[in-house]
C-alpha positions as CSV (number, residue, x, y, z in Angstrom):
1,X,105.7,49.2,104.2
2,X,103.3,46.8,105.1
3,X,104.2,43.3,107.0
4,X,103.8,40.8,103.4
5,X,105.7,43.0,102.1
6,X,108.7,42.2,104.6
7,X,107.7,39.2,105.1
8,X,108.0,37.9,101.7
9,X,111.6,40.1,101.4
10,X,112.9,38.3,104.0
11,X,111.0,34.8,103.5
12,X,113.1,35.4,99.8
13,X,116.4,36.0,101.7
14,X,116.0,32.8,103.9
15,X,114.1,30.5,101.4
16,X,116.6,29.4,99.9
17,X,119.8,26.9,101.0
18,X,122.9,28.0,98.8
19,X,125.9,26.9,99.4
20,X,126.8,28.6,102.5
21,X,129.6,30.6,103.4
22,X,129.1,31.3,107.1
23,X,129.8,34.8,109.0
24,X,130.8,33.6,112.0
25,X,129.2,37.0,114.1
26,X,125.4,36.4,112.6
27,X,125.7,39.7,113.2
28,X,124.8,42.7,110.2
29,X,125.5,46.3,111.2
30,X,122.9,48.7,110.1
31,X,123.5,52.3,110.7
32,X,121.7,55.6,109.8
33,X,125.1,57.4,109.9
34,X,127.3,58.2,106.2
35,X,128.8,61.0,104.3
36,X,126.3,64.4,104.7
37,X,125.0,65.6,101.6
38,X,125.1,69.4,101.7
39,X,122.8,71.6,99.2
40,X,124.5,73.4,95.9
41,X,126.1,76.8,96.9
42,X,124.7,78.9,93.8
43,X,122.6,81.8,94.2
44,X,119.3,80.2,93.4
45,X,120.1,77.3,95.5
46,X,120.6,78.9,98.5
47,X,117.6,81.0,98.4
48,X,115.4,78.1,97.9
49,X,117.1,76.3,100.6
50,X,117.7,79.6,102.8
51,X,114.9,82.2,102.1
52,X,112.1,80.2,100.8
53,X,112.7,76.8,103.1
54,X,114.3,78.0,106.5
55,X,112.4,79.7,108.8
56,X,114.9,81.8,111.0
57,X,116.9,82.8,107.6
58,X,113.5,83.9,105.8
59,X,112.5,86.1,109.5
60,X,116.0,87.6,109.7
61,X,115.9,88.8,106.4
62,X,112.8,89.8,106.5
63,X,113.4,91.9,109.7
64,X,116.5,93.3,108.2
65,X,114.6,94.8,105.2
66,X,111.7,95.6,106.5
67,X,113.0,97.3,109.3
68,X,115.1,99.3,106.5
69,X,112.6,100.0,104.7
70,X,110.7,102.2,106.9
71,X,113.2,104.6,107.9
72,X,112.5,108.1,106.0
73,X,115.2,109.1,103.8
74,X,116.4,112.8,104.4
75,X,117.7,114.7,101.0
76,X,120.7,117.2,101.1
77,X,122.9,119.4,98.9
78,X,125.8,120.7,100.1
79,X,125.1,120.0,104.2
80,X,121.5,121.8,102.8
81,X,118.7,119.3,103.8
82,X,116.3,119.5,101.0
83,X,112.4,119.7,101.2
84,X,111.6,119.2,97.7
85,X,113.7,117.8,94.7
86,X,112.9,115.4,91.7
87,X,114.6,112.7,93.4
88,X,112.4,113.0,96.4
89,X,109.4,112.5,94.7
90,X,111.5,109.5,92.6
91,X,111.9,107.6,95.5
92,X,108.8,108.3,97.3
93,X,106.8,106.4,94.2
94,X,109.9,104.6,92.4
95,X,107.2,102.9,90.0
96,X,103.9,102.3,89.8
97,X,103.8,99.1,91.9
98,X,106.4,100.0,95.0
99,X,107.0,103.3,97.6
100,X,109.9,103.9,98.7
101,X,109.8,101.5,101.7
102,X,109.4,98.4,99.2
103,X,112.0,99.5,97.0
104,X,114.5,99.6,99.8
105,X,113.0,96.2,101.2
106,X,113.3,94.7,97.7
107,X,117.0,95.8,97.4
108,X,118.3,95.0,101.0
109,X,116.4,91.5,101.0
110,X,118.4,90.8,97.7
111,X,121.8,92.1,99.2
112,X,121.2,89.7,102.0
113,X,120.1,86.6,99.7
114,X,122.0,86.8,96.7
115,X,124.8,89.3,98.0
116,X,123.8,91.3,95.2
117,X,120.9,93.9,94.8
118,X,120.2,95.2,90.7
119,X,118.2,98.4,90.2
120,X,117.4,99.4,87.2
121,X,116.8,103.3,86.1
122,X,114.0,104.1,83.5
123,X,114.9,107.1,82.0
124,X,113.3,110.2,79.5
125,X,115.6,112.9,78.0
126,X,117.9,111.4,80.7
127,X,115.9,112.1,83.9
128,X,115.3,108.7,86.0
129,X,111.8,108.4,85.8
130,X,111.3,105.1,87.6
131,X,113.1,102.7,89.9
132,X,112.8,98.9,89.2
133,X,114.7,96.4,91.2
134,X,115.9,93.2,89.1
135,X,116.5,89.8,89.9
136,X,120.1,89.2,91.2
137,X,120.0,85.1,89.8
138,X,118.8,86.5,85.9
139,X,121.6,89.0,86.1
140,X,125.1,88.4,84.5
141,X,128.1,91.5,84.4
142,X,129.6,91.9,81.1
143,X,133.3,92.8,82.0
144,X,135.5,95.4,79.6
145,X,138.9,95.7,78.6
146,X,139.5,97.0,81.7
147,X,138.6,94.7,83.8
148,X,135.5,96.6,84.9
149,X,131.5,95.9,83.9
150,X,131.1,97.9,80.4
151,X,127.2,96.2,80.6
152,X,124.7,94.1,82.5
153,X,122.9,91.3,80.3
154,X,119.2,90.1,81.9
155,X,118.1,86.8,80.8
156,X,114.7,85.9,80.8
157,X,114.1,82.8,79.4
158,X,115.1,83.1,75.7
159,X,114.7,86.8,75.5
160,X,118.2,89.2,76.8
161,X,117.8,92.9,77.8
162,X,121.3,94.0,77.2
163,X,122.4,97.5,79.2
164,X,125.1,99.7,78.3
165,X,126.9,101.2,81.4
166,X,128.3,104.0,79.3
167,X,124.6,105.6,79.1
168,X,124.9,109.2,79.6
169,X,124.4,111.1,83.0
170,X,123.0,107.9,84.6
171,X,123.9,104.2,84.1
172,X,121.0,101.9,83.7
173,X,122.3,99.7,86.2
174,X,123.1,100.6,90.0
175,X,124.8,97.1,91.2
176,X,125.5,96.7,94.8
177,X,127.1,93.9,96.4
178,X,128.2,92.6,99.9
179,X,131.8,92.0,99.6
180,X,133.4,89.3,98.6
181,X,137.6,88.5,98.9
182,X,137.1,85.8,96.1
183,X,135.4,87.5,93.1
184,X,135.9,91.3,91.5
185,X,132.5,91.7,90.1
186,X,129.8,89.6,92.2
187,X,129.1,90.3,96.6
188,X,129.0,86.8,98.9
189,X,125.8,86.2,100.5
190,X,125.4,85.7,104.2
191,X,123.7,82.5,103.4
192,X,126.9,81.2,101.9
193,X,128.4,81.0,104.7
194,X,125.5,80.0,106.8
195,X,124.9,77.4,104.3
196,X,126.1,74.1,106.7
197,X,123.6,75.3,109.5
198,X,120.9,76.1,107.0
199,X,121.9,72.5,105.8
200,X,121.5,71.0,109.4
201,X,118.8,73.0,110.4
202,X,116.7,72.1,107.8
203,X,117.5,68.4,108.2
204,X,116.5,68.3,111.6
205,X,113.3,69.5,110.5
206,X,112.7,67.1,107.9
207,X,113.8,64.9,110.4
208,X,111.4,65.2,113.2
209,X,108.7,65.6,111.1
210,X,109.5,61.7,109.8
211,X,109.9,60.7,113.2
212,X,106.3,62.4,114.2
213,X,105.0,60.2,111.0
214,X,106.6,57.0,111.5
215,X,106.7,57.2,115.3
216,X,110.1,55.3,115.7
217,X,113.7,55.0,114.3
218,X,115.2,51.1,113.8
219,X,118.7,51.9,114.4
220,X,121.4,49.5,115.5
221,X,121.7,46.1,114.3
222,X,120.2,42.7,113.3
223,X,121.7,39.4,114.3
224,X,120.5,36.1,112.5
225,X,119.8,33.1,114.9
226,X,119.9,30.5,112.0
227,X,118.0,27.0,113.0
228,X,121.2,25.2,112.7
229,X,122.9,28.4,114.4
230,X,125.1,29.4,111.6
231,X,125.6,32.6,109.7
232,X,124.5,34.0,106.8
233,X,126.0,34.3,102.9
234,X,127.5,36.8,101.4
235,X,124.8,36.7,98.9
236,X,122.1,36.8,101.7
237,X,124.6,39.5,103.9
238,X,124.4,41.8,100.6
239,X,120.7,41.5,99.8
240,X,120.0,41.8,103.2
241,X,121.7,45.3,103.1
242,X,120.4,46.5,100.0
243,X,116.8,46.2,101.5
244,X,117.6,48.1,104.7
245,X,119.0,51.0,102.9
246,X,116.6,51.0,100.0
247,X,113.2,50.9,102.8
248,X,114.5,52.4,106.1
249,X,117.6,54.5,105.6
250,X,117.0,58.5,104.9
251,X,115.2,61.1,106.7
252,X,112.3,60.3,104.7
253,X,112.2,56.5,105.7
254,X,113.0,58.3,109.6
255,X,110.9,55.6,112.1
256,X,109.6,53.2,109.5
257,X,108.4,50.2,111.8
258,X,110.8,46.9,111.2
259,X,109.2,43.8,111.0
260,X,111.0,41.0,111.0
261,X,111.5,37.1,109.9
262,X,113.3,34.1,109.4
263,X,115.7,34.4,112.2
264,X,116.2,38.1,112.5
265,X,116.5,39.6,116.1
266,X,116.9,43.7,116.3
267,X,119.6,44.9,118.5
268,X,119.8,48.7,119.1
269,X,123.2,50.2,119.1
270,X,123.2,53.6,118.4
271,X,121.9,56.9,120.6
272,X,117.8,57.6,120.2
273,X,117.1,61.0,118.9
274,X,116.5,62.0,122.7
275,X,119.6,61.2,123.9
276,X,121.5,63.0,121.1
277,X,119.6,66.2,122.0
278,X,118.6,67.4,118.3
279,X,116.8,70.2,119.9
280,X,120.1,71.3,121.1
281,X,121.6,71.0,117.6
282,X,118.4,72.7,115.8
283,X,119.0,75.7,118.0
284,X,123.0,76.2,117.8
285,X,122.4,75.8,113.7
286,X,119.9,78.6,114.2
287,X,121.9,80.6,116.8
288,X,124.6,80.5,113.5
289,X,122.0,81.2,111.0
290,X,120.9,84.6,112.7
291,X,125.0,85.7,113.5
292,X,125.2,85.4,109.6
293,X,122.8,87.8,109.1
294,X,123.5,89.9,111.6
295,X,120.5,89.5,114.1
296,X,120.9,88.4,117.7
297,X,118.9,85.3,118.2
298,X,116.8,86.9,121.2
299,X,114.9,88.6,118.5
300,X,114.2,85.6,116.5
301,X,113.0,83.5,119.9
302,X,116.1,81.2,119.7
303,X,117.2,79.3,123.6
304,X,120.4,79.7,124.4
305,X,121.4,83.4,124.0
306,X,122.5,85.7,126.7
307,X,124.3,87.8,125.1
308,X,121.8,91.1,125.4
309,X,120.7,91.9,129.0
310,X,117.1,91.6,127.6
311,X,114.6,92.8,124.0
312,X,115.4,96.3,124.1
313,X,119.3,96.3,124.1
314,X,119.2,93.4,121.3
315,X,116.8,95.6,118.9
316,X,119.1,98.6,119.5
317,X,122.4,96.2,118.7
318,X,119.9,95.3,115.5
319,X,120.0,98.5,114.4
320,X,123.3,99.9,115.5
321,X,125.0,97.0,114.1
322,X,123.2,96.1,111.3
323,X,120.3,97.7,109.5
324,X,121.9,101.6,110.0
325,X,124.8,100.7,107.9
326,X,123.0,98.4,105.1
327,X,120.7,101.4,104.5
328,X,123.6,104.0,104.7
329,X,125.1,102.1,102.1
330,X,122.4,101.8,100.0
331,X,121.1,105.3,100.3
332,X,124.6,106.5,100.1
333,X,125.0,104.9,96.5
334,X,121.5,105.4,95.2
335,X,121.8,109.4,95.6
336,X,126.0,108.8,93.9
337,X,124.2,106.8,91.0
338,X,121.2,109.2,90.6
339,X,122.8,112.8,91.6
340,X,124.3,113.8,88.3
341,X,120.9,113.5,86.8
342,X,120.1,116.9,88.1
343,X,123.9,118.1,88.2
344,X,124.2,118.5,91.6
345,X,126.1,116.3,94.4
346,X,123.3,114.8,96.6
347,X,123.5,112.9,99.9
348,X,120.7,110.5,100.9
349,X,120.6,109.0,104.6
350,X,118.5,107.8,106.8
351,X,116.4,109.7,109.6
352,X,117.5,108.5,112.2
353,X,115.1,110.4,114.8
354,X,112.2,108.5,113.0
355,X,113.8,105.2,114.3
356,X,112.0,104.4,117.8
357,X,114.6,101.9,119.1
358,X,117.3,104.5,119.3
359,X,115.1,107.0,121.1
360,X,116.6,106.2,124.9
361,X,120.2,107.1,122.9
362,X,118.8,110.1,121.5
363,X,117.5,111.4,124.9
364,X,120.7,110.5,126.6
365,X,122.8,112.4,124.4
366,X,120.2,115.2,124.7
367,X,120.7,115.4,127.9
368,X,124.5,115.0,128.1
369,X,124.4,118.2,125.6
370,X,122.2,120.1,127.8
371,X,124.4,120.2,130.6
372,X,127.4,120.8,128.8
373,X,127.5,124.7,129.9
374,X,131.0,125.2,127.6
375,X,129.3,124.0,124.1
376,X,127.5,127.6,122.4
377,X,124.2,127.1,121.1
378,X,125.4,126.4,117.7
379,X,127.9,123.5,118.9
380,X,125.0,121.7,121.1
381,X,122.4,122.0,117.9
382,X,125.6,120.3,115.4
383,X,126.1,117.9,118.5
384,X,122.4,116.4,118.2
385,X,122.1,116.8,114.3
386,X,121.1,120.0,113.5
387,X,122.1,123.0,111.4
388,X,123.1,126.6,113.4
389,X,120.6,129.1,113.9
390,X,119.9,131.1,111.2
């Protein structure tokens, strides 16, 4: 705001000589402080506000999925690990735009936004042919008599796909969800309870980027030094107030320069951005953004944690305590969903030799089963993961 404009607001204030009602203090308190304003908690808002806006919710996810996604997927029947099967070759092109690696990424990035992950089954003569994932927010479960979904109804724009659960060997619909204690048919998303650090974090942002425009913050408050040493009016007091909040209140209006008039001397009161540490804030918010998902903050470069002795035992907690069991999970219910297709019980899990962060567990136990003389051959190769000689 440039100086005729405050000078005339002000020259307006002071201009005039109602009758006067004096405040005794000539003092009016102007503070940035007031009730937060937290984001909407539904699905789309929080991934706006989470995934799309925050930068250590977007990498956590992101590391979670990806990380799932490239960990081979080993096919069984019966104990029998599989080499070839229909549902191999399914998942390693589950349609014409994704491999397997983005169809798990797809599905575990929506689990972790929306606490719900949709796939869809194409099927011919009742074979799957293709694997599409849907979009959790467009999604809505139709509920039966019995209290469980009957059908899944996806709205785009004015147009509704409807599918009908009751489809024959395979349901159209494979819903997963994160669990929830609240609700019977839709999974809570990490971000929901994350949502008052994404909230702060973000603000902080927002924040220091208006102090890096405006270069200042006019915080405290302004006392009137009248010619004839009196106070001001209520009028004046109100219209006073209405300007300060209207031009330099808000994270937008953060460091706006305060130019003042008629009277008006600035008095700082409250703490300057420095002194209240908001770096320190910024990083606890983020430290609680990564424990929602799961990820220790070392990964994600956040000050402050020493909680892992260094990288390598945080990435192994990573996957021990959180990527390993979201893509068990998945895997587990994509083969339960998918099996009867081919009338057999199938088992889908991940490799977990492929995964190069657990290869100093894999060697340790290797070597603890080595030098176990009283295990037979047989016990030490079931001990590490394999089947007995044949």
């Amino acid at each position: 705001m440039g100086h005729d404009r405050m000078a005339f607001t002000l020259a307006t204030l002071f201009g005039r000589a109602p009758e006067r009602k004096s405040h005794g203090s000539g003092l009016v308190a102007f503070s940035g402080g007031g009730r937060p304003l937290w984001s909407a908690r539904d699905p789309a808002s929080l991934a706006r506000e989470g995934y799309q806006r925050n930068p250590v919710a977007h990498r956590a996810v992101r590391m979670v999925a990806e990380a799932a996604g490239g960990v081979p997927l080993v096919l069984a029947e019966g104990g029998r690990e599989l080499d070839a099967h229909p549902l191999l070759r399914l998942m390693a092109r589950p349609n014409p735009r994704q491999g397997q690696a983005g169809l798990i990424e797809a599905v575990i990035s929506n689990l972790l936004i929306a606490g719900n992950a949709y796939v869809e089954a194409a099927s011919v003569e009742g074979e799957p042919r293709e694997l599409h994932v849907l979009r959790p927010d467009r999604m809505r479960v139709i509920a039966g008599p019995d209290g469980w979904p009957e059908a899944y109804e996806y709205r785009v724009g004015a147009e509704v796909a409807r599918f009908d659960q009751r489809a024959e060997p395979v349901a159209p619909i494979l819903h997963l969800t994160l669990f929830h204690p609240l609700d019977d048919h839709y999974g809570l998303s990490p971000l929901e309870p994350a949502a008052a650090a994404l909230d702060l974090h973000n603000a902080a942002t927002a924040w220091n980027k208006a102090l890096l425009d405006n270069a200042a913050r006019p915080s405290g408050a302004l006392v009137y030094k009248g010619p004839d040493g009196g106070g001001l009016t209520d009028d004046q007091v109100e219209r006073l107030k209405e300007e300060l909040e209207a031009q330099f209140s808000g994270a937008a209006n953060a460091g706006r320069p305060l130019l003042l008039d008629g009277g008006l001397d600035w008095k700082p009161l409250s703490l300057s951005p420095q002194e209240m540490d908001f770096l320190a804030a910024k990083n606890g918010a983020a430290r609680e953004i990564a424990l929602a998902f799961g990820v220790p903050p070392m990964l994600l470069g956040i000050p402050g944690d020493a909680t892992y002795a260094n990288y390598q035992e945080a990435n192994r907690a990573l996957w021990r305590q959180t990527v390993i069991p979201l893509l068990n999970r998945v895997a587990q219910s994509l083969a339960g969903w998918l099996g009867p297709a081919w009338g057999a019980e199938l088992s889908l899990a991940p490799d977990l030799d492929a995964v190069e962060a657990l290869g100093p567990e894999r060697e340790a136990l290797s070597r603890r089963v080595t030098e176990a003389d009283f295990l037979s051959v047989d016990e030490k190769r079931a001990a590490v993961g394999y089947g007995a000689e044949e």
